[in-house]
SERO-4910 file (N, C-alpha, C, O; in steps of 0.05 Angstrom, whole numbers):
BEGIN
 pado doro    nc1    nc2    nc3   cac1   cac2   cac3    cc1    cc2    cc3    oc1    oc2    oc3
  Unk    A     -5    219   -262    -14    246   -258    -40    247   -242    -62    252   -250
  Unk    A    -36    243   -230    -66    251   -202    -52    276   -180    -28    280   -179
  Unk    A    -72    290   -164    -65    298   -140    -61    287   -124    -46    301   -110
  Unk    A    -66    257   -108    -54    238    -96    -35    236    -98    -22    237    -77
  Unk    A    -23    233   -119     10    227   -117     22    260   -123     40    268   -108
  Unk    A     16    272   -135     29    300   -124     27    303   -101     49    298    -91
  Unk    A      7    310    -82     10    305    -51     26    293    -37     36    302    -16
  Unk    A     33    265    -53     57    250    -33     79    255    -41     99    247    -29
  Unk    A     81    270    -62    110    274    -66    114    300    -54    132    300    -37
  Unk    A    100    331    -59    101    339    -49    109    347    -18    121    368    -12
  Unk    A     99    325      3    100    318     26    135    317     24    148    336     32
  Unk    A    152    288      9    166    275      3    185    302      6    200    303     25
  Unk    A    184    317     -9    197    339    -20    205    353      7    229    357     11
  Unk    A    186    361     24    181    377     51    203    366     60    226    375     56
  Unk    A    195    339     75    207    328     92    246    324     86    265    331    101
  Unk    A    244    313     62    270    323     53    289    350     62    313    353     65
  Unk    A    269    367     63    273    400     57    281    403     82    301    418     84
  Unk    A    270    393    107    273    401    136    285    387    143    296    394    164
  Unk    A    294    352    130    320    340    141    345    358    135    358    368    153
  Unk    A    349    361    116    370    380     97    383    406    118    406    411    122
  Unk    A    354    421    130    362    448    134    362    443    166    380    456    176
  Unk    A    352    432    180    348    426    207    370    392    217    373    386    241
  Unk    A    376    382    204    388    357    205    370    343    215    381    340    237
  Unk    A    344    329    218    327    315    226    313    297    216    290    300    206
  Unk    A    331    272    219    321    257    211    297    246    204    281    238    221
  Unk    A    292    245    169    257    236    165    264    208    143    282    205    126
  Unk    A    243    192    153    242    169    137    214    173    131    196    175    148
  Unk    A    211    174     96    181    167     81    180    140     81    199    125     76
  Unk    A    149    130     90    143    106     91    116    105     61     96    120     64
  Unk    A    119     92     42    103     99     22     90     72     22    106     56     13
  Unk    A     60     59     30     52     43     33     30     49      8     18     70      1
  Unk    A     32     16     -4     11      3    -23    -19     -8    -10    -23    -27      5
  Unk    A    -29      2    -16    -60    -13    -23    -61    -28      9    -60    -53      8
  Unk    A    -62    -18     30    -57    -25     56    -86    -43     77   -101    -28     90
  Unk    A    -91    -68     77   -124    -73     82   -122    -92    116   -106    -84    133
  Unk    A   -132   -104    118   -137   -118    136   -163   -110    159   -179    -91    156
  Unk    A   -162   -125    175   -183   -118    205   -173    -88    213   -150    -80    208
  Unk    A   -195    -73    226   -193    -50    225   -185    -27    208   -175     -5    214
  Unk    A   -192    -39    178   -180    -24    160   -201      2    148   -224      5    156
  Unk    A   -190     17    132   -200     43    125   -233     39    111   -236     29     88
  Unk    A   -257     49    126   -286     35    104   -287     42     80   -307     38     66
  Unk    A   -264     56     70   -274     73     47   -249     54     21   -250     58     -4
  Unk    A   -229     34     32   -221     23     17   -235     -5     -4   -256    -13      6
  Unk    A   -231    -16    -23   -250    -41    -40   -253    -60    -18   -276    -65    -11
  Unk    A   -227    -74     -2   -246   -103     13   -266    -86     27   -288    -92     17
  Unk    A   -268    -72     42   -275    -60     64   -307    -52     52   -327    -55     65
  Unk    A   -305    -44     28   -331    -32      8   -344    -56    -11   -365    -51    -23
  Unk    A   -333    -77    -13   -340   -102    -26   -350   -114     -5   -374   -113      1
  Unk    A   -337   -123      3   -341   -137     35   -373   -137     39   -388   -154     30
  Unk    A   -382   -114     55   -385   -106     61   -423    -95     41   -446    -91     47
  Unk    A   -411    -94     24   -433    -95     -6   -450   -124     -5   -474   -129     -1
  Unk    A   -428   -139    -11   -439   -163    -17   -450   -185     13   -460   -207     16
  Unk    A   -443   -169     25   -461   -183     54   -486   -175     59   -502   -186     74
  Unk    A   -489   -145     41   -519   -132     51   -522   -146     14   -539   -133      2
  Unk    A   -516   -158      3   -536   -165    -23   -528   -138    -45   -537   -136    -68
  Unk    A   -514   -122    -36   -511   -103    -54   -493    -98    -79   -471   -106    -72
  Unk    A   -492    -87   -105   -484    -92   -122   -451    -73   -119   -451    -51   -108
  Unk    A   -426    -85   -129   -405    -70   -129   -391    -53   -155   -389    -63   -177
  Unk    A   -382    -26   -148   -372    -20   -169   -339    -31   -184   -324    -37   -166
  Unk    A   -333    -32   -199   -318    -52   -202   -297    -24   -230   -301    -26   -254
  Unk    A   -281     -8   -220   -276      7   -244   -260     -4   -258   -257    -29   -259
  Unk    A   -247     12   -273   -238      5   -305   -236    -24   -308   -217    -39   -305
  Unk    A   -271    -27   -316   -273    -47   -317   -270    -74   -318   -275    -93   -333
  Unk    A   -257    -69   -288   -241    -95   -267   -206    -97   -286   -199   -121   -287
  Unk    A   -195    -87   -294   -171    -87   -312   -156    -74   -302   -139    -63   -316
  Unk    A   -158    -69   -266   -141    -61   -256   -116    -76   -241   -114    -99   -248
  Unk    A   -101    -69   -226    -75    -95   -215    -68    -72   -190    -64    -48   -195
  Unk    A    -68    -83   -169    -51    -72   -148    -34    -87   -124    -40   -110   -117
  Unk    A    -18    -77   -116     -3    -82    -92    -16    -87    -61    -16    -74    -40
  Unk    A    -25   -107    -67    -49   -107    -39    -32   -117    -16    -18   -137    -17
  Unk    A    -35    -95     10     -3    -99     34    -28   -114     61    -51   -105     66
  Unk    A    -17   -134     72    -40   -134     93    -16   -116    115      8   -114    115
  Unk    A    -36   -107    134    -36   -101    157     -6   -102    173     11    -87    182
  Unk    A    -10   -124    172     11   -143    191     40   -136    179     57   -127    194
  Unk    A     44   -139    159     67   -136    139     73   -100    144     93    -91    155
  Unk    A     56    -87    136     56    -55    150     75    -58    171     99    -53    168
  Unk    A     59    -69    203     66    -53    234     94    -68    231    113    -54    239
  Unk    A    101    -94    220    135   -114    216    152    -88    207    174    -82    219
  Unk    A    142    -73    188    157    -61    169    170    -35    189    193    -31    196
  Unk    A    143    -18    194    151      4    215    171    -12    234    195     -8    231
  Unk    A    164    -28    253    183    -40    277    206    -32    272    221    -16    284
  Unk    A    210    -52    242    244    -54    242    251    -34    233    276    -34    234
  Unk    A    239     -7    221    249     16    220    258     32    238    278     46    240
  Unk    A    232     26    254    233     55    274    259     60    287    267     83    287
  Unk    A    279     33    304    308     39    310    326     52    292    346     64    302
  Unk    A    323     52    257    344     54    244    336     80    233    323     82    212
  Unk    A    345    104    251    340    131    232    359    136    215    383    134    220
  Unk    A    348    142    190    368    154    167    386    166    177    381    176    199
  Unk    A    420    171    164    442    188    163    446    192    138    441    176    120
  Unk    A    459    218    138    475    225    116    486    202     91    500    184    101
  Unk    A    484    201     69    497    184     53    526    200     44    529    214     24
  Unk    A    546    196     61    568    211     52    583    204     25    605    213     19
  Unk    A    566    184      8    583    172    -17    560    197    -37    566    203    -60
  Unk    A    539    207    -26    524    223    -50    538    240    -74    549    259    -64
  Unk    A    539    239    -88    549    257   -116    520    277   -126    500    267   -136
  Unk    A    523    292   -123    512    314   -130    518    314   -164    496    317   -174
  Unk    A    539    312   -184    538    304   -209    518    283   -223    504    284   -243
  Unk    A    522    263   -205    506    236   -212    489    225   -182    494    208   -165
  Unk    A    469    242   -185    453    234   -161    434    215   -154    415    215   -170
  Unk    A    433    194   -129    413    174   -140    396    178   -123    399    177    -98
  Unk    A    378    183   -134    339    189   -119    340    167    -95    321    171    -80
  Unk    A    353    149    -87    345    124    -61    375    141    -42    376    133    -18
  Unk    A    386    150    -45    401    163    -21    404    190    -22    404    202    -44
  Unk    A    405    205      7    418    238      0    440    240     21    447    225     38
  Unk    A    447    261     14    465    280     27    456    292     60    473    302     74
  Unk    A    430    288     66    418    295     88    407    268     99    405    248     85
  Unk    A    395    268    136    394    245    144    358    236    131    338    235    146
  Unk    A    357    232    109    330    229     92    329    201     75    345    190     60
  Unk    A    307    194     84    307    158     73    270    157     69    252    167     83
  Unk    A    270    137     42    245    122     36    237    101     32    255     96     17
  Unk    A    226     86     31    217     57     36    188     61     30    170     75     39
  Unk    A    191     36      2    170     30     -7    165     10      3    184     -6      2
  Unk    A    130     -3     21    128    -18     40     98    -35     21     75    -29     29
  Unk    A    100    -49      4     84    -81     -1     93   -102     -8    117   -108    -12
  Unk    A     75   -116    -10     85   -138    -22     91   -150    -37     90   -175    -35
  Unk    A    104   -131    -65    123   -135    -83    103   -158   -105    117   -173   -119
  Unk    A     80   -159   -108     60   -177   -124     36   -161   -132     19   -157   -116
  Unk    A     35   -150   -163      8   -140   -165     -7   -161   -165      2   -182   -175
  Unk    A    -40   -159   -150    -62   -180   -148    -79   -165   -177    -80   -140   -180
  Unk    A    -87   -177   -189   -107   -175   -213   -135   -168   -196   -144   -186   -182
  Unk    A   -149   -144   -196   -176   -128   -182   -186   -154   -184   -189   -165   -162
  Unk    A   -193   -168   -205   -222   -187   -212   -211   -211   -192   -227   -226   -181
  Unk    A   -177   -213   -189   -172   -240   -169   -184   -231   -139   -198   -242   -122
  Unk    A   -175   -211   -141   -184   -197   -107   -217   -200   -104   -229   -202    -83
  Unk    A   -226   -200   -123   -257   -196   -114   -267   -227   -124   -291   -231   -118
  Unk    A   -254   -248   -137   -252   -271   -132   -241   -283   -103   -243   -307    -98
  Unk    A   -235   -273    -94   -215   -285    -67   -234   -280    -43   -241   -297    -26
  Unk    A   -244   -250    -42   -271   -249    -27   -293   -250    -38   -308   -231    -34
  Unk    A   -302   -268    -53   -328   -289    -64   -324   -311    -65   -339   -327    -77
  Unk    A   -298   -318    -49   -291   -342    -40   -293   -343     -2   -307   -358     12
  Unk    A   -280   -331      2   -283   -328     28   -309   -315     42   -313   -315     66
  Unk    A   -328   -302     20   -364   -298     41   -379   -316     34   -399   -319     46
  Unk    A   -374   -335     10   -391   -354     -3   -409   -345    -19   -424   -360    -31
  Unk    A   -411   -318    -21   -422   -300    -45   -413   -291    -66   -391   -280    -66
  Unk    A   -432   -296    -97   -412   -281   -116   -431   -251   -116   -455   -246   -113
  Unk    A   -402   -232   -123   -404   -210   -118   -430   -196   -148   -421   -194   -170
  Unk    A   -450   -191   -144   -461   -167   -171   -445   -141   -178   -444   -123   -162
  Unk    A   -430   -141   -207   -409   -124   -210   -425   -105   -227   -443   -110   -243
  Unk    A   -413    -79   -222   -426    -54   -236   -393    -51   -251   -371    -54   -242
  Unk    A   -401    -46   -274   -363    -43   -290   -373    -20   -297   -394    -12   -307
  Unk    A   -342     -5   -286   -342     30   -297   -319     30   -311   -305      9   -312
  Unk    A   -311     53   -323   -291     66   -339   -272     64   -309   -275     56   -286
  Unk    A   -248     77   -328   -230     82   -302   -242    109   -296   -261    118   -309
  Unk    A   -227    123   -271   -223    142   -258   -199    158   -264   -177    150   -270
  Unk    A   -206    180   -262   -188    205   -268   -165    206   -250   -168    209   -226
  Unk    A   -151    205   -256   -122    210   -237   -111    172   -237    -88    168   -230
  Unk    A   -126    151   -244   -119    129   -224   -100    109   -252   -105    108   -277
  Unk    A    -81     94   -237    -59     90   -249    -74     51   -267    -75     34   -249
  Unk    A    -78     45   -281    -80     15   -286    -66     -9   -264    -79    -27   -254
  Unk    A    -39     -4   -260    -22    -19   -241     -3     -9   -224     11     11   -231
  Unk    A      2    -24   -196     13     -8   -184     28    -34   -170     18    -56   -167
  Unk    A     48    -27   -165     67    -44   -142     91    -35   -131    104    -19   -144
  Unk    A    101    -42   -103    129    -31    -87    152    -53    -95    150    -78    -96
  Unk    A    171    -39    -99    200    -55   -105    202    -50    -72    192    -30    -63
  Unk    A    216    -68    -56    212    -73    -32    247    -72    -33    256    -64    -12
  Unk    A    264    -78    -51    290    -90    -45    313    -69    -22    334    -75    -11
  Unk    A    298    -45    -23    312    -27     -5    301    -29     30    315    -21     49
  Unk    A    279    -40     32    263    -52     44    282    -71     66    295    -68     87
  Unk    A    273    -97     43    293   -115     57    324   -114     61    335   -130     76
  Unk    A    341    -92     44    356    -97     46    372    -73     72    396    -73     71
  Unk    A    361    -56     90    356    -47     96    350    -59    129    362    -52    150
  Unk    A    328    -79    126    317    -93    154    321   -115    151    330   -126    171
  Unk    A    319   -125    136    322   -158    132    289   -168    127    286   -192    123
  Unk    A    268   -153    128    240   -161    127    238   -157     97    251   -142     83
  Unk    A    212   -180     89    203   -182     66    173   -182     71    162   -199     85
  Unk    A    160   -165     60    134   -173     69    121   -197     59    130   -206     38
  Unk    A     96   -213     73    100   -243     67     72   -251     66     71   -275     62
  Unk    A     50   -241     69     25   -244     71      9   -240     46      4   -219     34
  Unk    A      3   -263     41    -20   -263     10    -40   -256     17    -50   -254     39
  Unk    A    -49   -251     -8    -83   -237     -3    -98   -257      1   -118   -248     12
  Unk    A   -101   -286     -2   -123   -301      2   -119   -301     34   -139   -305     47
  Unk    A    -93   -297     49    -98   -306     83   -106   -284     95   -115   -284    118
  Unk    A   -105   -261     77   -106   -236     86   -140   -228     90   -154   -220    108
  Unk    A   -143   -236     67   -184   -232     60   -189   -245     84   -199   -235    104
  Unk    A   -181   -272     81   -199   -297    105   -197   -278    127   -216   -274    142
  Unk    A   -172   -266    129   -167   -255    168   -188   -231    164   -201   -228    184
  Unk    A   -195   -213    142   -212   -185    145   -237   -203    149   -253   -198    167
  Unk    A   -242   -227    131   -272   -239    129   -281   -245    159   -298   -234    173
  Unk    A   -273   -256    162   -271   -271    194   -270   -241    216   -284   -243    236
  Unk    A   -260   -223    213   -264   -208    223   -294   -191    219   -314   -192    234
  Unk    A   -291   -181    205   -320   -161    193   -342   -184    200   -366   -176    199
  Unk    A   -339   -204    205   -364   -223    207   -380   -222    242   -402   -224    252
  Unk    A   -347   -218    251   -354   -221    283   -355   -193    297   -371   -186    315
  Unk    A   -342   -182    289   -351   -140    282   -368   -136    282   -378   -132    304
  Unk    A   -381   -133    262   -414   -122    255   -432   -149    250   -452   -150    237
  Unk    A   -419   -169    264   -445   -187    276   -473   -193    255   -492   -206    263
***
């Protein structure tokens, strides 16, 4: 229950709505915890990172007892590629009696896009205090309002779908942001 995810479903809902009535094909791309070089500043590596290079202390919520689906980058643009040729059609086997939420009746498709492994918060912020050679000063908060304990993508419609699996761990993933942000902001 957050507005985040009402929002995306919401969205979800739309797009549906205008495949249906316009025949136009929409594929939801629903990406996990998405990081790498050039990534968003307002995400954890990017705000850890970034913390602990200026010496500064990180917040660390529900009190690091969180787990997420951390996607690098790379695994993302693989994922779009092999999409982008294959626009949704019609599922003409749909039953309207017994309906299944992963196909419709209109040319409308979704794909859940990570890497199918929740990382443990406290491993992630172990993994980059491995890779700056700094350990991080942790501020532990409560959780946050709206925010889920764990999160991860079942990918199998994914791959079965493209034939891609996404394949990039978070420790090669940190090293490639570390190594980046280093030669970045210098």
């Amino acid at each position: 229950m957050s507005l985040y995810a009402a929002t995306k479903k919401a969205n979800e809902l739309m797009a549906h709505t205008y495949a249906n009535l316009f025949n136009i094909p929409s594929t939801g791309l629903r990406f996990f915890t998405v990081y790498g070089p050039w990534g968003r500043p307002d995400m954890a590596l990017f705000l850890f990172t970034k913390a602990m290079l200026e010496g500064r202390t990180i917040d660390v919520y529900n009190n690091g007892q969180m787990a997420r689906d951390f996607t690098y980058i790379d695994d993302i643009v693989e994922s779009v590629t092999r999409l982008i040729p294959k626009p949704p059609v019609p599922d003409t086997s749909w039953n309207a009696e017994n309906p299944d939420p992963a196909t419709s009746f209109a040319p409308y498709q979704i794909f859940n896009i990570g890497s199918n492994k929740p990382v443990r918060l406290m491993d992630f912020i172990s993994e980059i205090e491995k890779q700056t050679g700094i350990t991080a000063e942790k501020h532990y908060m409560p959780m946050q309002a709206g925010d889920v304990p764990k999160s991860w993508a079942d990918v199998e419609d994914l791959f079965e779908y493209t034939g891609y699996r996404p394949q990039w761990n978070v420790e090669n993933g940190i090293r490639e942001f570390v190594e980046w942000y280093r030669d970045y902001y210098k």
